[in-house]
N, C-alpha and C positions, 0 to 999 in steps of 0.2 A: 289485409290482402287486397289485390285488387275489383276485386268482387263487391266490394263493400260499398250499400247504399249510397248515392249523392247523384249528383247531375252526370246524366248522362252526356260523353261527346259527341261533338257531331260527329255522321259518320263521315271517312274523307276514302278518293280517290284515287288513286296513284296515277291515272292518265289523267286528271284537273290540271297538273303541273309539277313542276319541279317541288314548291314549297310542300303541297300537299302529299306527295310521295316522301320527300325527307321529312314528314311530321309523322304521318304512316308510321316509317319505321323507328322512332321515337317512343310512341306506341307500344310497340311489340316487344321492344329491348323492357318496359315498363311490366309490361307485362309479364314476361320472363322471369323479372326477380321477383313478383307479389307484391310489389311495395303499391301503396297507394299516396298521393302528392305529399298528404300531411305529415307523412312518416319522411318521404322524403325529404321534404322543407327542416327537417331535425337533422338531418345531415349536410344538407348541401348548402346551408345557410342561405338559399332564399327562397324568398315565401312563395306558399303552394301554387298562388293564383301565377306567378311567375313563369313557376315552372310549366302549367297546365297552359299558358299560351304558346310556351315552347311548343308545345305538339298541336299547337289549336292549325294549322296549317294555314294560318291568316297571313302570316311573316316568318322568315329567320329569326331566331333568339341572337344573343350576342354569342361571341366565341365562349365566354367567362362561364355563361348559363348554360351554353353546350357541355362543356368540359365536367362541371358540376351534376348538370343533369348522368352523366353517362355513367359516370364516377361513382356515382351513389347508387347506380343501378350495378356496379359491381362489373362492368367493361372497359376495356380499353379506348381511352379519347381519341386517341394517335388516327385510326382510321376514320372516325366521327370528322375529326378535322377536315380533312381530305371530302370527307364527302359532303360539309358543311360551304367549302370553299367552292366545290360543283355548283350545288344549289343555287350558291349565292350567285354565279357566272350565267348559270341558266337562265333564271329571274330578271335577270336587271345587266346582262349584259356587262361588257369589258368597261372598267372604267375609263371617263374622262381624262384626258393628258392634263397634267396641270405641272406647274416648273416648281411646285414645290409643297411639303405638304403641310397640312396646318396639325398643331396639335393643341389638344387646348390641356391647361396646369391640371395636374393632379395630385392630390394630397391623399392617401390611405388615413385615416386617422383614427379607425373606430379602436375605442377604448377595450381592454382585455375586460375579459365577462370576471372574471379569477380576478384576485389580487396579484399583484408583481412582486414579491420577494427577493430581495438581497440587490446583490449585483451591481453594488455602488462604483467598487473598483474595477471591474470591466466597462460601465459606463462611461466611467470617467475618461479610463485609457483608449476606448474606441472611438466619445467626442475626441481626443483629442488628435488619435490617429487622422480620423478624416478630414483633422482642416488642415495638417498637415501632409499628406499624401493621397491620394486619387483611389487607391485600390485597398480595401480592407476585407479580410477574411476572418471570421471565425467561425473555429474549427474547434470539435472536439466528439467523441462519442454521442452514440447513438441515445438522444432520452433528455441529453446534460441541458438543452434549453435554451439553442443556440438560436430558433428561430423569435422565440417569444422574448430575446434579448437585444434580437437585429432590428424587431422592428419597430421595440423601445427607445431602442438609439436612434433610427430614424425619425422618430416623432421629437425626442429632445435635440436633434440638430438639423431637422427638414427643413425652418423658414430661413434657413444658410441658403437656400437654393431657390431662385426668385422664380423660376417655372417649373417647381413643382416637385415630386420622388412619387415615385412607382415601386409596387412588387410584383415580380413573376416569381409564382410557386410552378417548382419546375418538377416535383414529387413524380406526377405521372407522363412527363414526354419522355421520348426518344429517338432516336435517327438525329442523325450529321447536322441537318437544317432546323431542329427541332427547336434551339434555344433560340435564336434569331428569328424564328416564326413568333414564336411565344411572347419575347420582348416586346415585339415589333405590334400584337395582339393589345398586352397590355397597355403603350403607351397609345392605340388608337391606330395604329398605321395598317393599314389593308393593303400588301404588295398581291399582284395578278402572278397567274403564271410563266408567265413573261419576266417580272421583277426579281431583284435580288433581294429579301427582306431585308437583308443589312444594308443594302445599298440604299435601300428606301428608307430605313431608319437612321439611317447616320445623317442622308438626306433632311429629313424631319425633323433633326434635335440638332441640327447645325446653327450653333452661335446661342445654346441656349445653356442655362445652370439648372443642372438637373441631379435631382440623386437615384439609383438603381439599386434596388434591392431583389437579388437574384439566390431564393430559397432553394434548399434541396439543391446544392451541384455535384452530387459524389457520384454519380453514376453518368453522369453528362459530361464528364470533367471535359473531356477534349474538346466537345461544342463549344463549351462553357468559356476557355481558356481561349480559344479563338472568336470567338463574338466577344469579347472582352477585349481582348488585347487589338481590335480594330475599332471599336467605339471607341477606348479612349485613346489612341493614336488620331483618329480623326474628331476627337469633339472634347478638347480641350478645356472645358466649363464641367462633364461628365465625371462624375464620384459613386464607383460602385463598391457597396458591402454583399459579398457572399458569403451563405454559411457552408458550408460542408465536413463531413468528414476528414478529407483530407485539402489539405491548399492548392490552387490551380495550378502554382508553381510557374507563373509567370512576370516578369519585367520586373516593375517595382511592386510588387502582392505582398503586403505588409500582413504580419498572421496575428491576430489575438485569440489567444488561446482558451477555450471555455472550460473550465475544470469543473466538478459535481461540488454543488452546495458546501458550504465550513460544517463540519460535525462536532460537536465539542467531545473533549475526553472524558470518559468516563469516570467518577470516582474522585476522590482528598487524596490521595497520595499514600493512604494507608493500605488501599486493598480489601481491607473488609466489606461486605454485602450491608453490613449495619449502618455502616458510614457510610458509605455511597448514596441508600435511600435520604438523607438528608441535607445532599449537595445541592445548592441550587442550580439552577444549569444556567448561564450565561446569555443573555438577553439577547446576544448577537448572532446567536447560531440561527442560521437563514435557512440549514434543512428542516429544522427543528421546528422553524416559527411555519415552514410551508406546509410539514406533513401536518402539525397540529390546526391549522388554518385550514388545509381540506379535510382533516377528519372531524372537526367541526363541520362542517358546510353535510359531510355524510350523514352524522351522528351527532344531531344538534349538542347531545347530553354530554356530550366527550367533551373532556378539560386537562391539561396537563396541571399534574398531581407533586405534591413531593413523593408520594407514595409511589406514583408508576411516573416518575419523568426518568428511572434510569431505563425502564424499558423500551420509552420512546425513544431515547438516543439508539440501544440497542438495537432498534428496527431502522435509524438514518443509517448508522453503521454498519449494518447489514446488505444493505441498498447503495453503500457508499454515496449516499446524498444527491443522487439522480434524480432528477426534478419528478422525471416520467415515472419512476419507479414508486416513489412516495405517494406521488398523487393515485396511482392504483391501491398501493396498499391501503390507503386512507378510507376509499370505498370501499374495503371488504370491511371495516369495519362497522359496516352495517348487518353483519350475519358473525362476524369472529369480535370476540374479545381482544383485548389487546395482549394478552399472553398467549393466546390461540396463534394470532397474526405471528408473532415472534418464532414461536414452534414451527410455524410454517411453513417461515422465510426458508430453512432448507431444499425447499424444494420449491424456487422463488417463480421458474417462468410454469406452472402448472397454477400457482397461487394467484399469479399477476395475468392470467388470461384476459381474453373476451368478455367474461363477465363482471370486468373492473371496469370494463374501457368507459373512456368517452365517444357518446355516439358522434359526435359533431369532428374528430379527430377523422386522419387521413389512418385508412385501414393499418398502416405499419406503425403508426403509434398506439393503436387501439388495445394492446397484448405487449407483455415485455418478449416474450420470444418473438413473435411478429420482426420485431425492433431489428432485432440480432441476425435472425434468420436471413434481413438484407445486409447488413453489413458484413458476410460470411458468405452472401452471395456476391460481394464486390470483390471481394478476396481473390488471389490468384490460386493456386494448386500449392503451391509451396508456401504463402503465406498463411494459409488452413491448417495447414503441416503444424507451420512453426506455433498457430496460435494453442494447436491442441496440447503440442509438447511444452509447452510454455507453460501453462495450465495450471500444471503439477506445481509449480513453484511456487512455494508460499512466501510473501515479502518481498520479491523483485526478485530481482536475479541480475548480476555482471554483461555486461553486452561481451565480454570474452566467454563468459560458462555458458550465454547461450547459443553462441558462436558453435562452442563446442556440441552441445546437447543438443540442436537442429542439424548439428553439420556433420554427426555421425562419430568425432573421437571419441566423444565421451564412455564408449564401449571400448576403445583400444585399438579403435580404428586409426587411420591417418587421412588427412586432407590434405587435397593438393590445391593450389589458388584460386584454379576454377571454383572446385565449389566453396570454398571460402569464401571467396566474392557471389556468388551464388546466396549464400545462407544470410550473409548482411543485407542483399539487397530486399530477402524476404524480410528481416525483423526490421529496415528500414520500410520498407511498406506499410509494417504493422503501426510503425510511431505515426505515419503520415496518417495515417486510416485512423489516427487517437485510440486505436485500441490498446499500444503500449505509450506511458509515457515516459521519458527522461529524465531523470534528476544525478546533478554531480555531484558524485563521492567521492572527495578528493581529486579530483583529476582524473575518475574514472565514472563511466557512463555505467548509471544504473537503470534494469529498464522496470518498471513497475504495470503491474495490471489491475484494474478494479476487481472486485471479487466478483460482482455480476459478470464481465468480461468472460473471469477466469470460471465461473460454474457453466457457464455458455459453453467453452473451450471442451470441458471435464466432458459435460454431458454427448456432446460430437463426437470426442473421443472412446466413449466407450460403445456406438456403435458399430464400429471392425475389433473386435477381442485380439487380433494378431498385432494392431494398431497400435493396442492401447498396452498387450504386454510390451513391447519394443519402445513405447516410450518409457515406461514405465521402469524398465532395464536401465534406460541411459541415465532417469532421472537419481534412480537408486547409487548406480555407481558411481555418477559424478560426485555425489556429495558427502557419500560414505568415503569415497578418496581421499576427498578435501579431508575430512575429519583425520584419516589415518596419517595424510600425510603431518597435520597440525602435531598432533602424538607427538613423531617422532623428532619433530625440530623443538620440543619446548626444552631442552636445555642446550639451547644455540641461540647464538644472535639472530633468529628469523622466528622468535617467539613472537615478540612483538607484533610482528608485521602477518601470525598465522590466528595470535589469538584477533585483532581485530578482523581478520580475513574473516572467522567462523562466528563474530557476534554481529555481522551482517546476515548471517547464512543459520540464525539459529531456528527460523519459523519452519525451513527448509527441511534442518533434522530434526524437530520434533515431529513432523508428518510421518517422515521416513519410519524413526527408530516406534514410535508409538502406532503406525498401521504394519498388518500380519506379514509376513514376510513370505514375499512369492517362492513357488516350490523349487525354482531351479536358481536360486540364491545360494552358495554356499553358507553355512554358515560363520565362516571363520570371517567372510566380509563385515560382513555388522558387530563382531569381537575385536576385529582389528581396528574399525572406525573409534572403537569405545574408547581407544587410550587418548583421543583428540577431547573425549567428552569434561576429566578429572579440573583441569585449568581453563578452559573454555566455561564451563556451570560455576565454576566459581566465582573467576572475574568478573562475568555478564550478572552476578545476582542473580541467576536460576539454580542455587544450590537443592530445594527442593524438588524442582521439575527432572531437573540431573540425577538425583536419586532413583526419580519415579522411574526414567529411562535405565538404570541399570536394575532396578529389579525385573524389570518389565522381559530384558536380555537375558538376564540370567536364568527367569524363569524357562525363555524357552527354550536354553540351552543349561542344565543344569551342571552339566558334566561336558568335559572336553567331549568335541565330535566325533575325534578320530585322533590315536594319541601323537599325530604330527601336530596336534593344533593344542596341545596341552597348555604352552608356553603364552598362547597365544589367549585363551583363556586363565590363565593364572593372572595375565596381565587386566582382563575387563574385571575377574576378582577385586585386584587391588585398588582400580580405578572406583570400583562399587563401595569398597571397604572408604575408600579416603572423602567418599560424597556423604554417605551416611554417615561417618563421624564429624563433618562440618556440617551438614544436619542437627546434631545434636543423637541421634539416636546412637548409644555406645554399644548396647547389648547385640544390635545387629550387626555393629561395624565389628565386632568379637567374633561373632561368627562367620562373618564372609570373611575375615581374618584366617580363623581357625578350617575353614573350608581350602582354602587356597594354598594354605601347607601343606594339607595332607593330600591334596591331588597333586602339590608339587615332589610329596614324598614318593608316589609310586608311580613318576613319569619313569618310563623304564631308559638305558643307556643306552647312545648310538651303538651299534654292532656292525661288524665289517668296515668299511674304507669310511664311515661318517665322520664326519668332524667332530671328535672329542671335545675339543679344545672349544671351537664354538656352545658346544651344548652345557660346557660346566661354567660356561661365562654367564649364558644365561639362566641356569639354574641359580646361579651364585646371586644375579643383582637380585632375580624375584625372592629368593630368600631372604638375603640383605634389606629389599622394599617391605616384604611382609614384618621384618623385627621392626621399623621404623615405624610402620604404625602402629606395633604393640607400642612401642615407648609413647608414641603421642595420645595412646588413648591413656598410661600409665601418666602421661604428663596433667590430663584434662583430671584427671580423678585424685588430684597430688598425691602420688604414690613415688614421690623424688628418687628417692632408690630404685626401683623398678623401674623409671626412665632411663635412668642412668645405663642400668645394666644393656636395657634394650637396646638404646641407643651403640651403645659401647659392642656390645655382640654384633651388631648388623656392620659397624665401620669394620672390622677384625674379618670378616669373609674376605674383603680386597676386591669385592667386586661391588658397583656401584652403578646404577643404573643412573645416565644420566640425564633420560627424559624423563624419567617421574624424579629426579634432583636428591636422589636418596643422600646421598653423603650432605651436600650442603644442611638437609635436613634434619638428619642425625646432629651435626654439630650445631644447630641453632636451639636442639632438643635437650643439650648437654649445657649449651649457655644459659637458658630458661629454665632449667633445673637450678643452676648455679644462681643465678638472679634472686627467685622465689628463694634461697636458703640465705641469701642475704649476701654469697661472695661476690661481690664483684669484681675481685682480681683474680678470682677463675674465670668468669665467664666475659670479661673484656678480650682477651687473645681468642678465646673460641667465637665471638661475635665478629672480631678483623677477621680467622679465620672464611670462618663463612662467606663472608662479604666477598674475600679475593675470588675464592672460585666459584660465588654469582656472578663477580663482575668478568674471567676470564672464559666463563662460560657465552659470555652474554645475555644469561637469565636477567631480563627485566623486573619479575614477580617476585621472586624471592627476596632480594634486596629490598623491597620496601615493608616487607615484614622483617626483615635484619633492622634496619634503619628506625622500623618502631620500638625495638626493644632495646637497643639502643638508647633511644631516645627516653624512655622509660626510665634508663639507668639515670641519665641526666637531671632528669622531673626529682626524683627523689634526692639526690644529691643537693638539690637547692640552686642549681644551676638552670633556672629556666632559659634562659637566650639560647644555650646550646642546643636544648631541648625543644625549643622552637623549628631553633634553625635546620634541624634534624631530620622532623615532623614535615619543615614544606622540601626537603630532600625529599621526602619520603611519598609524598604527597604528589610532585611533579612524576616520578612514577607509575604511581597509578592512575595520572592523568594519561601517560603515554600510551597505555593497554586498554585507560576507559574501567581499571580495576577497581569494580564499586563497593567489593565486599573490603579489599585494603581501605580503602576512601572511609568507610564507617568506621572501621576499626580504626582509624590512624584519630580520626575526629573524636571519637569516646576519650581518647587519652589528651588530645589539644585543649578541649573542652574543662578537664583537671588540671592540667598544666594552667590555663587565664584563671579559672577560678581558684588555685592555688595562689598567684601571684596579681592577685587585686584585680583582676578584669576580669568580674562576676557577670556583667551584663556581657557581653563578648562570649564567655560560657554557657551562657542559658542559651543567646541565636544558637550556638552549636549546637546545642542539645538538644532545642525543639526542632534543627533542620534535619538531624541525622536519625532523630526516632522513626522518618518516615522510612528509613530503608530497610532495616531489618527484616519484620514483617513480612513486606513481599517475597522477600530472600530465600525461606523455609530455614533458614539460618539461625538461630539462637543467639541473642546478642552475646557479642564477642565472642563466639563458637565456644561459652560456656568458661571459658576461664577463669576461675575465681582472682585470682588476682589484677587482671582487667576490669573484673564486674568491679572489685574495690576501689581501683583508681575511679571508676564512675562513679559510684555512690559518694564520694570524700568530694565529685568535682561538684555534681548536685546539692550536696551539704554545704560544702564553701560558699557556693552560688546563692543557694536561698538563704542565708547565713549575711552576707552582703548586703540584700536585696531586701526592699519590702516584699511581702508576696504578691502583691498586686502588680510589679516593674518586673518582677521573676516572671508572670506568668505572663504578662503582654511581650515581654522580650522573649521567652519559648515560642509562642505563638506567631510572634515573627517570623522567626527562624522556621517552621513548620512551610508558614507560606511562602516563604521568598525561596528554598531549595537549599541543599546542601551546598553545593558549588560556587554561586553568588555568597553565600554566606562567609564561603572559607575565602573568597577573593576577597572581602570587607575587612575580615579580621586579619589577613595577612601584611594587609595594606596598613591598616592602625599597628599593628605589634614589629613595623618596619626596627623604631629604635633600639625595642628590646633585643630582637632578634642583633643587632649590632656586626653583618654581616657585607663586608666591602663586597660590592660586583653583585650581589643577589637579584638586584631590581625591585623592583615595587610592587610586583604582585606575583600572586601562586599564577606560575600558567601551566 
C-alpha cells in the first residue's frame, strides 16, 4: 500500500509550476490505487526509481513512462497524454522551427523472459512476406500469440532495415489522432499543436528503411488503416507488421494467419484408455511442449509422464492450443493436480481468472474472459447474435446452415435478400475478427469455432433465457430436418450426397439427440429425425454411439405419442432394432423387433374420408421391414430356414419400403442363405436381382455389400481375379459415401482372398490395418457372421502359415500403422495383373 515505510517525497506545489502541478497529480492517481513504486515496477516494466522521478516534479517523464505509469495505476492514458503535452508547452515553450526532424535508429530487442515455442512455419512465411511486400498483418484470435510472434519476426528480420524498427503498443489509445500520436511518440517525434503528427512523422522518416510494428490494432482499425496507408504511400523504404484481430483491409495488406498451437491426436487408433496411456506423444506438438514448459516454471516437480501425458493433451485440447490459455492453466497448477485442472476446464473462464494471470501482462490478457469480454465488445449487435447462435454448433457448421440459423429460416421462416446479405455480412465479420475460421469442403465454405470461442458464445447466450430458447429452437430444428430429410432420400440417388451431408453434421446431432428435449418440441420431431440416424451410424463407424441414441429416444418416448404418430414411431423402432443388431446385441434387437409389431398391430384404421389406401401402404412396408429383420437376426444365428421363411413373408405383403431398402434386403438375405448352404445357382440370380434394383434405385450402400457377397462367391470358386476385381468395385463404393464399416468388412474378405492365393504378406498389412476399426465401431467384427469370421480365420491361417512369425508379425504391425486406406492403395496397385482387368486403372480410388 502506499502507506508503507520508505523515503518520504518531497512535498510539491502546484503554483511552483506547470511540472510540479503535473507531478502533483501523478501522485494522487498513485495514491488512489494503493500501489507503492515497487509493486508498481512489477507491472509497468520499469524500475521504481523511474517511476518515482516521474512524480519527483524535477522534469517530464517520457511519453513511454507516462503511459506505463498511469496504466498500472488502473487509468486511462488518452487524457494523461493531453495533459502531458500541456505541461511540456508550458515548461519549455513552442518549439524551435527546424526544416526537418532528426530521428535517431531504434532497435526493440529485449529478449522474451519465457521461452518461444513452435512457430517455425509462421516465421518462416512472415520473413518471407516482408521482403516481399511492405504491409503484413497477422491476425487471429484473442490469446493465439500474435504479438509475441510479431515481434520475433521483427528481431529475426530487423538488421533488413538500416535505420532501425519500432513498436507502438496501441492496447490502450483511442480517438481518430490516437495512432499517428503514438507512432510519432514511439519513433521520437514531438509534433505542437499547431502540427500534423503524420505530417511531422512522414516528414522525419523521409528517405529512411525502417520497419513498424504496430500492436493491438482491432479497436483502432480505422486510425490504424489510414496512418498506414499514408506512411507507406509517402515513405517508400517503410515495412509495417500489424497484429490484430481482424485485417485493416487495406491496398496491398497481405494476412498471415495465426492459428492455436499443433495438438497431437489422442490415442493408437484402437480407442482403448489402456492403450492410449502408452502412446508416446510426438516430440513436435508446440502446445504440448509450451503448456508442459510453464507448468514446469509453476510446479518445478511437474514432468510429462507416460502415465499422465494423455491428460496433458486433454487439457491442450480443451484450450484448443491457445498459448494464453495454457500458460494460465499451467499456474493453477500450483494449487490443482492435473486431473483436478482437466475437471475444470468445463468451466474454463471462472478456472483461467485473475488469479492465473501474469502480473507484468496488459490487464486484457491477465484472465481468459478479460480476453473475450473485448473481443465481444468489438463485435457489432448482429455479430454477438450470430456468435451466440453459432455456439450451439458442435464441429463447424456450412456457411449456408448458418446463413439459415442466424437469418431466421431455420424455424420456417423465409428471407428475403436484405437480410440474407444482412446475416453474411455478420458471419463475414465473425471470420475477419478470427472468431470463426474457414476451411473448404469440397467447394463449400465450412466455418469452424474454437471451443473456448464457442463456451464464451454458450455462456453470453444464456444470460437472456428468451435468447437462448430461440436459438436453441433454430438449432434443434435445423438439424433434426437435415437428419429427416437424409431418411427419406436413402433409397434415391441423393443417398450419397445426404449420407455425406450428415457425417459432417454428426457432433451436431449427438448434442441434439443426447441433451433433454425442450418442453415445446414435439415429439414426433426427434422420431422422425431418427430414420436419417440407421445408414448415417453405420457408414460414419458410430454403430455404438447410434444405438446409444436410439435407446436414449425411445426411452423417452416409449410408446407412440398420439396415435397420428404411430407409424412414425414404428419407424425409430426399426431404425433402433437394425443398430442394435449390427451392434451385436441380438436379444435386444428381438425385442425392439417384437415391440414394433405389436404397436403396429393395434394402430387403429383411418375412419371417415382418410386415406385408406395411404395407411395400408404404410402399415404393409413397416410390417414387411420388421419380417426382414427377423430374417437377418435368423440369418446372423444360421437358422437358414427361418431366414428364408422371414425373408419370403415380408417380400409376399407387396409392400416395400424403400428408404430403409427392405426388398433389396430381403433378397440379398435369400442369396446369403443360399450361399451359406453351398447353392450357388440359387443365389447367383437373387445377388443380379438385388443389384438391379440397388442400381435403379440409386442406393450407393447396398451394392457394395451385394458386390462382397458376390465376391465371396468367386474367392471360394478358386477364381481369385474375379474376386479381386469385385472387391475394389466394391471397395470404390464405399469410398464414395466414406462407408468405413463396408471398408472393413470388404477388407476381412481381401485379406483371405491374398492369403488364399500366395500373397500372405499383403494379407497380414490388411489385417493388422483393418483391426484398428472395428473396436471403435461398437460393432462386432463382421457384425457377427460366422461365415465371414471363417473366411478370416483361413486368411490368418494361410498368412501365418506362409510367413515366419516374425515377417507375419512386423508385416501386421505395418499395416496397423500406415491405416487402412494407404494400405488397400498398396495392395491394389501390386494385385493390378491378377486382378487382369482392361480400363480399371492403377489404383483403388
Amino acid at each position: 500500500m502506499a502507506g508503507k515505510p520508505g523515503r518520504r517525497e518531497r512535498p510539491l506545489d502546484p503554483k511552483d509550476g506547470p511540472l510540479e502541478d503535473f507531478a502533483l497529480g501523478l501522485r494522487e492517481m498513485r495514491a488512489r490505487s494503493g500501489l507503492t513504486y515497487a509493486e508498481m515496477a512489477d507491472v509497468a516494466h520499469f524500475a521504481a526509481s523511474t517511476l518515482s522521478q516521474a512524480a519527483a516534479g524535477h522534469r517530464l517523464p517520457s511519453r513511454e513512462v507516462l503511459q506505463a505509469y498511469v496504466r498500472t495505476c488502473g487509468e486511462d492514458p488518452g487524457p494523461w497524454s493531453v495533459r502531458w503535452e500541456q505541461a511540456r508547452r508550458d515548461a519549455h515553450g513552442p518549439e524551435p522551427e527546424r526544416g526537418a526532424t532528426e530521428v535517431a535508429r531504434h532497435d526493440f530487442g529485449l529478449e522474451d523472459v519465457t521461452s518461444f515455442v513452435g512457430r517455425e512455419v509462421e516465421l518462416s512465411a512472415g520473413a518471407t512476406l516482408i521482403g516481399r511486400c511492405r504491409l503484413v498483418t497477422l491476425a487471429g484470435v484473442g490469446g493465439v500469440g500474435k504479438t509475441r510472434l510479431a515481434k520475433r519476426l521483427v528481431r529475426q528480420v530487423g538488421r533488413r532495415f538500416e535505420d532501425g524498427n519500432y513498436c507502438v503498443e496501441l492496447a490502450d489509445i483511442s480517438g481518430s489522432d490516437a495512432v499517428a500520436e503514438a507512432v510519432a511518440a514511439a519513433v521520437g517525434v514531438q509534433a505542437t499543436t499547431e502540427e500534423e503528427p503524420l505530417e511531422k512523422l512522414a516528414d522525419a522518416l523521409r528517405g529512411r528503411s525502417v520497419l513498424l510494428l504496430l500492436d493491438n490494432c482491432e479497436h483502432v482499425l480505422d486510425s490504424c488503416a489510414r496512418t498506414v496507408r499514408v506512411l507507406l504511400a509517402r515513405l517508400p523504404k517503410l515495412h509495417v507488421i500489424t497484429t490484430s484481430r481482424q485485417p485493416l483491409d487495406i491496398g496491398d495488406e497481405h494476412v498471415l494467419q495465426v492459428l492455436p498451437l499443433d495438438v497431437p491426436v489422442l490415442g493408437s487408433g484402437h480407442g482403448d484408455e489402456a492403450s492410449r496411456s502408452h502412446v508416446l506423444l510426438p516430440a513436435a506438438s508446440s502446445a504440448v511442449t509450451l503448456f508442459s514448459d510453464r507448468a514446469r516454471a509453476a510446479s518445478p516437480s511437474f514432468e510429462v509422464t507416460n502415465a499422465n501425458q494423455h491428460l496433458v493433451v486433454q487439457v491442450c485440447q480443451k484450450l484448443d492450443g491457445l498459448p494464453l490459455a495454457l500458460e494460465i492453466a499451467a499456474r493453477r497448477l500450483r494449487t490443482l493436480t492435473l486431473d483436478e485442472l482437466l475437471e475444470r476446464l468445463d468451466h474454463r473462464f471462472r478456472l483461467l481468472g485473475p488469479g492465473g494471470r501474469d502480473r507484468t501482462a496488459h490487464p486484457r490478457h491477465q484472465a481468459l474472459r478479460a480476453l473475450f469480454d473485448w473481443s465481444y465488445e468489438l463485435c457489432t449487435d448482429a455479430e454477438r447474435t450470430a456468435w451466440q447462435q453459432l455456439s450451439l454448433c458442435s464441429g463447424g457448421v456450412l456457411l449456408t446452415d448458418a446463413e439459415q440459423l442466424c437469418g431466421g429460416a431455420a424455424t420456417g421462416g423465409t428471407q428475403d435478400t436484405a437480410t440474407t446479405d444482412h446475416t453474411f455480412e455478420s458471419l463475414a465479420g465473425l471470420v475477419d475478427k478470427s472468431l470463426l475460421t474457414r476451411v473448404d469442403t469440397g467447394g463449400r465454405t465450412r466455418l469452424h469455432m474454437l471451443e473456448t470461442v464457442r463456451a464464451y458464445g454458450l455462456e453470453r447466450l444464456t444470460e437472456n433465457d428468451q435468447a437462448k430458447q430461440c436459438a436453441l429452437r433454430r438449432h434443434r430444428t435445423w438439424y433434426l430436418g437435415l437428419a429427416a430429410q437424409a431418411g427419406t432420400a436413402y433409397g434415391s440417388p441423393e443417398q450419397a450426397d445426404w449420407l455425406r451431408r450428415l457425417r459432417s453434421e454428426h457432433a451436431n446431432l449427438r448434442h441434439i439427440v443426447t441433451s433433454p428435449a425442450p418442453s415445446w418440441e414435439p415429439p414426433e420431431t426427434i422420431l422422425r429425425a431418427s430414420l436419417g440416424f440407421w445408414l448415417h451410424c453405420l457408414t460414419s463407424g458410430n454403430v455404438g454411439e447410434g444405438a446409444h441414441w436410439m435407446r436414449l429416444i425411445l426411452e423417452r418416448h416409449p410408446a407412440p405419442p398420439r396415435p397420428e404418430t404411430t407409424f412414425t414411431w414404428c419407424r425409430a423402432a426399426w431404425v433402433s432394432s437394425f443398430l442394435l443388431f449390427i451392434q451385436g446385441d441380438i436379444a435386444r434387437t428381438t425385442e425392439m423387433i417384437n415391440r414394433g409389431e405389436q404397436c403396429l398391430a393395434h394402430v387403429p384404421a383411418p375412419s371417415g374420408n382418410a386415406n385408406t389406401g395411404a395407411y395400408d401402404v404404410s402399415r404393409g412396408e413397416l410390417a414387411a421391414a420388421f419380417l426382414q429383420m427377423h430374417g437377418l437376426v435368423a440369418l446372423v444365428n444360421e437358422d437358414m430356414e427361418s431366414s428364408t421363411r422371414y425373408a419370403s413373408s415380408s417380400l409376399a405383403i407387396g409392400h416395400s419400403s424403400e428408404m430403409l431398402l427392405t426388398r433389396q434386403q430381403c433378397i440379398a438375405q435369400l442369396a446369403l442363405s443360399a450361399v451359406v448352404q453351398g447353392d450357388h445357382a440359387r443365389s447367383s440370380p437373387l445377388l443380379d436381382e438385388a443389384m438391379a434394383i440397388s442400381e435403379a434405385q440409386g442406393d450407393t450402400w447396398h451394392r457394395c455389400y451385394l458386390l462382397w457377397i458376390i465376391a465371396i462367391g468367386h474367392g471360394e470358386a478358386g477364381r481369385p481375379g474375379e474376386a479381386l476385381g469385385l472387391l475394389r468395385r466394391a471397395f470404390r463404393h464405399t469410398w464414395e459415401i466414406d462407408e468405413r464399416m463396408g471398408e472393413a468388412a470388404l477388407s476381412e474378405t481381401l485379406a483371405w482372398v491374398l492369403a488364399s492365393n500366395g500373397h500372405a504378406r499383403s494379407a497380414a498389412l490388411v489385417l493388422g490395418a483393418v483391426d484398428r476399426v472395428w473396436h471403435p465401431s461398437g460393432a462386432p467384427r463382421l457384425f457377427g457372421f460366422a461365415l465371414m469370421a471363417a473366411h478370416r480365420e483361413r486368411g490368418i491361417e494361410h498368412a501365418r502359415g506362409a510367413l515366419t512369425e516374425a515377417v507375419y508379425s512386423r508385416s501386421y504391425q505395418e499395416g496397423q500403422h500406415t491405416g487402412l486406406r494407404p494400405v488397400l492403395e498398396k495392395v491394389f496397385q501390386e494385385m493390378e495383373q491378377l486382378i487382369g482387368h482392361e480400363g480399371e486403372g492403377t489404383a483403388l480410388r
